[in-house]
C-alpha positions as semicolon CSV with decimal commas, in nm:
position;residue;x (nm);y (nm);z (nm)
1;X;1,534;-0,883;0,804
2;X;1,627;-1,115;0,506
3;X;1,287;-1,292;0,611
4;X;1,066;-1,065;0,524
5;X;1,160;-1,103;0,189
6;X;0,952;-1,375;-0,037
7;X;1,069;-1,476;-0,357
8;X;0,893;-1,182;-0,575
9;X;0,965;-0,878;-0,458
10;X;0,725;-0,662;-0,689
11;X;0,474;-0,716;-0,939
12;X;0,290;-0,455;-1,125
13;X;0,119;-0,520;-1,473
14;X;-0,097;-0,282;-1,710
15;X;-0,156;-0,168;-2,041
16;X;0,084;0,045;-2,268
17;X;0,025;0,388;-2,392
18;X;-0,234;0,449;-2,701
19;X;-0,268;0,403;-3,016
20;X;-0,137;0,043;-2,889
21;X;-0,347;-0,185;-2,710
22;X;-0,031;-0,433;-2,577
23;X;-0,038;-0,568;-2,223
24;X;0,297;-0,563;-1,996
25;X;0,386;-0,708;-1,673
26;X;0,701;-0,626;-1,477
27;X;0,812;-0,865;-1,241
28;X;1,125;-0,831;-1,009
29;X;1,233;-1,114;-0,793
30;X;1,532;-1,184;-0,602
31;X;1,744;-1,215;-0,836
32;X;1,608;-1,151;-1,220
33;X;1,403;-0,872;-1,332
34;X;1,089;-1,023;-1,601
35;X;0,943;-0,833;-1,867
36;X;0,674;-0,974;-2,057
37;X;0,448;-0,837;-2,342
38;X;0,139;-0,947;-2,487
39;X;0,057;-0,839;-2,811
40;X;-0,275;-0,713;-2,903
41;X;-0,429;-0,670;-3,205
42;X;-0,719;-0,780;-3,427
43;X;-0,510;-0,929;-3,689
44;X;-0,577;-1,353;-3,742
45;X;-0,128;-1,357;-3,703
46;X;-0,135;-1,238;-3,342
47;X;-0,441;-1,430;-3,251
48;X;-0,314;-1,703;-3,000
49;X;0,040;-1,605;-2,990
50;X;0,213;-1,640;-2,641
51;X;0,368;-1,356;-2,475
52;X;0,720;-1,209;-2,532
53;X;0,929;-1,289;-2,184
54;X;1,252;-1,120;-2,136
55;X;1,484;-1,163;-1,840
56;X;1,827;-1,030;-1,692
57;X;1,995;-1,023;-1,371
58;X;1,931;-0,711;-1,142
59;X;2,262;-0,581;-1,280
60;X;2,180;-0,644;-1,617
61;X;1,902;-0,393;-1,556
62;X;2,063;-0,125;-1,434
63;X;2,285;-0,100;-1,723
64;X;1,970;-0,161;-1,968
65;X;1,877;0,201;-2,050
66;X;1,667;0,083;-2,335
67;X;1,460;-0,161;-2,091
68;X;1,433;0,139;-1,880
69;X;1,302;0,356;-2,121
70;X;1,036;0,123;-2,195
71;X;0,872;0,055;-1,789
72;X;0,854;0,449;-1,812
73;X;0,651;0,444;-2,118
74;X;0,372;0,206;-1,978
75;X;0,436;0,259;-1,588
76;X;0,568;0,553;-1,548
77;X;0,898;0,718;-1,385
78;X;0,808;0,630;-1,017
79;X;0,765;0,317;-1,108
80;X;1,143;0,271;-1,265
81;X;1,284;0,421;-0,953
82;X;1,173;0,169;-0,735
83;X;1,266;-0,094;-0,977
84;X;1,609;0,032;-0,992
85;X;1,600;0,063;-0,596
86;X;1,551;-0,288;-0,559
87;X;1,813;-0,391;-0,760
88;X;2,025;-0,207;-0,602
89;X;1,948;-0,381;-0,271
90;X;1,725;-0,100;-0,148
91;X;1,445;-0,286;-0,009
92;X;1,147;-0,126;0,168
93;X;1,113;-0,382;0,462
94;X;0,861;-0,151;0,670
95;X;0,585;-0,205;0,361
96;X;0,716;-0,638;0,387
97;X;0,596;-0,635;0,790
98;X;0,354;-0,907;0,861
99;X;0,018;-0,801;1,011
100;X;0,087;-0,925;1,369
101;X;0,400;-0,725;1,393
102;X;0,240;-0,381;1,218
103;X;-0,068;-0,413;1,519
104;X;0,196;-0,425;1,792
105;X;0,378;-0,130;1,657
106;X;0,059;0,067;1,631
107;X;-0,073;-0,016;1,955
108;X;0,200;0,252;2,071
109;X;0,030;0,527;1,821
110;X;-0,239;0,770;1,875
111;X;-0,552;0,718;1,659
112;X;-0,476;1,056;1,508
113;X;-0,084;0,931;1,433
114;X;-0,265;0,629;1,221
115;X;-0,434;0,853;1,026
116;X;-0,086;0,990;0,907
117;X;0,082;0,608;0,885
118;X;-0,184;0,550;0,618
119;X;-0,038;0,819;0,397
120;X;0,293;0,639;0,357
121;X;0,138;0,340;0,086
122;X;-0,190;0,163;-0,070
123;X;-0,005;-0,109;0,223
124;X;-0,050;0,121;0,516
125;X;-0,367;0,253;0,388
126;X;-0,502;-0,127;0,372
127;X;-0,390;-0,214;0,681
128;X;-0,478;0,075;0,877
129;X;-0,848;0,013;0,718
130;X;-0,859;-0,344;0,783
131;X;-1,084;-0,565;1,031
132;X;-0,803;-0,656;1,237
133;X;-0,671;-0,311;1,300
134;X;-1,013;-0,217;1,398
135;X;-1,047;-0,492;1,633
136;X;-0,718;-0,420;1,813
137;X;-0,821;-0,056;1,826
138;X;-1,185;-0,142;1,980
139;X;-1,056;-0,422;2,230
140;X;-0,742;-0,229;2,348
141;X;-0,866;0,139;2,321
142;X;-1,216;0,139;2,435
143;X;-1,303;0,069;2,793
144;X;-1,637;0,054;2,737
145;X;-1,643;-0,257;2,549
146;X;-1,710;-0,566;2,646
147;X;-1,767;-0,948;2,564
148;X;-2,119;-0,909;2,515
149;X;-2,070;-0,683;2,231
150;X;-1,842;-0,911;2,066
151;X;-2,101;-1,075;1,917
152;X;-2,271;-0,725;1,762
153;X;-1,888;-0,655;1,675
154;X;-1,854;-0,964;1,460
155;X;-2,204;-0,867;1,253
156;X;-2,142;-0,532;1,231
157;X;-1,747;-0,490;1,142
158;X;-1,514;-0,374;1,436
159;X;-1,486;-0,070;1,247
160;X;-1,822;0,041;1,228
161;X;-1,869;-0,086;1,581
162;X;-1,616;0,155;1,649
163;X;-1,773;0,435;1,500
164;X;-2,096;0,357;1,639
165;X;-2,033;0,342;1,967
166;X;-1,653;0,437;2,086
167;X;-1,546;0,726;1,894
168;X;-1,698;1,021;2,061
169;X;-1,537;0,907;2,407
170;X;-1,196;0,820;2,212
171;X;-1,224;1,177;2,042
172;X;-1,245;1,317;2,398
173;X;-0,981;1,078;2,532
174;X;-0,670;1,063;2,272
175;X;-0,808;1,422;2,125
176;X;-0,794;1,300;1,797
177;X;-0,660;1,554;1,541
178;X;-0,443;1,631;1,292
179;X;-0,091;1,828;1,380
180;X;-0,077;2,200;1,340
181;X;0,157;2,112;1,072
182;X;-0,112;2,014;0,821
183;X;-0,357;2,309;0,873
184;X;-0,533;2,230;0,603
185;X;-0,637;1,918;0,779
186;X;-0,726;2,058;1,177
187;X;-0,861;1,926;1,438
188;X;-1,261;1,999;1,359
189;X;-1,271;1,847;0,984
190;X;-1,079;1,489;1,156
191;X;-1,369;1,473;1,407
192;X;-1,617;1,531;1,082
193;X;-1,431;1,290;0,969
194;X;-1,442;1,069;1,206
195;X;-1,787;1,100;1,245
196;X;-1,881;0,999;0,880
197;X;-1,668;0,669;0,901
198;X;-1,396;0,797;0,747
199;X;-1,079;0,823;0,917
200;X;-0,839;0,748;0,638
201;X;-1,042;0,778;0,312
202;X;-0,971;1,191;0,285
203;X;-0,621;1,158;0,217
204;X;-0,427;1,157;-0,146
205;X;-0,287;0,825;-0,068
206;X;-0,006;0,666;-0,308
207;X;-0,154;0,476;-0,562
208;X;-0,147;0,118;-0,601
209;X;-0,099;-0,098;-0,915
210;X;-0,186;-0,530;-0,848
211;X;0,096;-0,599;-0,526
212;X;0,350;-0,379;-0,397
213;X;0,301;0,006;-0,433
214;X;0,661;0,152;-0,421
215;X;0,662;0,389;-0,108
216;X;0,741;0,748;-0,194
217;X;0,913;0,885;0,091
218;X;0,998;0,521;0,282
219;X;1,326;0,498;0,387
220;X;1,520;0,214;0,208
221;X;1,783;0,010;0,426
222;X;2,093;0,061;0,238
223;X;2,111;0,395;0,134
């Protein structure tokens, strides 16, 4: 799985808390954690000046409490916990799965199962939102398509192609719904849902900060 792992690892930038105006980026590769800082402020001293850069090996970090303290301050605690999770070797490889890969795995899910996979991350969310999902779902789900509508597919968006003419007989098919478990979501406010185009977009996803969200409830190889 080593593979699926590029040279950064996670990215996130932002600015600090008030009164201050600085601007931080966190950067953790494969083997060094970055920290850089830019200052800002009106003053003629700090016009120009580059940015502060600080960086120590993934070890180094995890015994930095005062480094730490300060990604909590301007990212927050979730954000130190997955930090410190991938310096510890903890690395979410289901979020690092190429495209190709991700559309094979789903073509063994329920349409009502992706709703639920889109939960997990901004990642999932993206993906499960994406052209190329929407594509695979039209062309492998729907009978009723064919190459003569590839053309309107290709204008349109293979997602609203799919809600403009495949969903009703896929809601009647797969009996798209949400599990009893999530009453809050049943099985007559997914097919509104459906209806207005808007499978995924209901749902208190995870948010997501420039690259990689950190997962909240992914399981990390290692632990």
């Amino acid at each position: 799985m080593a593979f699926l792992l590029g040279e950064q690892l996670y990215q996130i930038s932002g600015q600090g808390p008030p009164p201050a105006k600085d601007f931080f980026l966190l950067e953790i590769t494969k083997n060094e954690v970055i920290w850089k800082s830019w200052k800002i402020s009106v003053r003629p001293e700090h016009r120009g000046a580059p940015p502060t850069q600080l960086k120590m090996a993934h070890q180094e970090f995890l015994h930095d409490k005062r480094l730490q303290c300060d990604v909590v301050t301007v990212f927050g605690q979730r954000i130190l916990d997955y930090t410190v999770s991938l310096c510890q070797g903890k690395f979410d490889y289901l979020e690092r799965l190429p495209d190709d890969l991700l559309l094979k795995i789903t073509s063994y899910l329920q349409l009502k199962d992706t709703t639920l996979l889109a939960q997990v991350s901004h990642r999932f969310r993206k993906f499960c939102n994406s052209d190329k999902f929407w594509e695979e779902t039209v062309r492998s789900r729907c009978a009723e398509f064919s190459s003569d509508m590839e053309d309107i597919a290709n204008a349109m968006g293979w997602r609203r192609t799919f809600f403009a003419f495949f969903h009703k007989s896929a809601i009647k098919k797969q009996q798209i719904c949400l599990p009893d478990s999530l009453p809050e979501y049943h099985s007559t406010s997914s097919i509104c849902l459906l209806e207005q185009g808007c499978l995924f977009s209901a749902y208190p996803f995870i948010p997501h900060i420039h690259h990689t969200t950190p997962p909240s409830q992914l399981l990390f190889v290692g632990q």
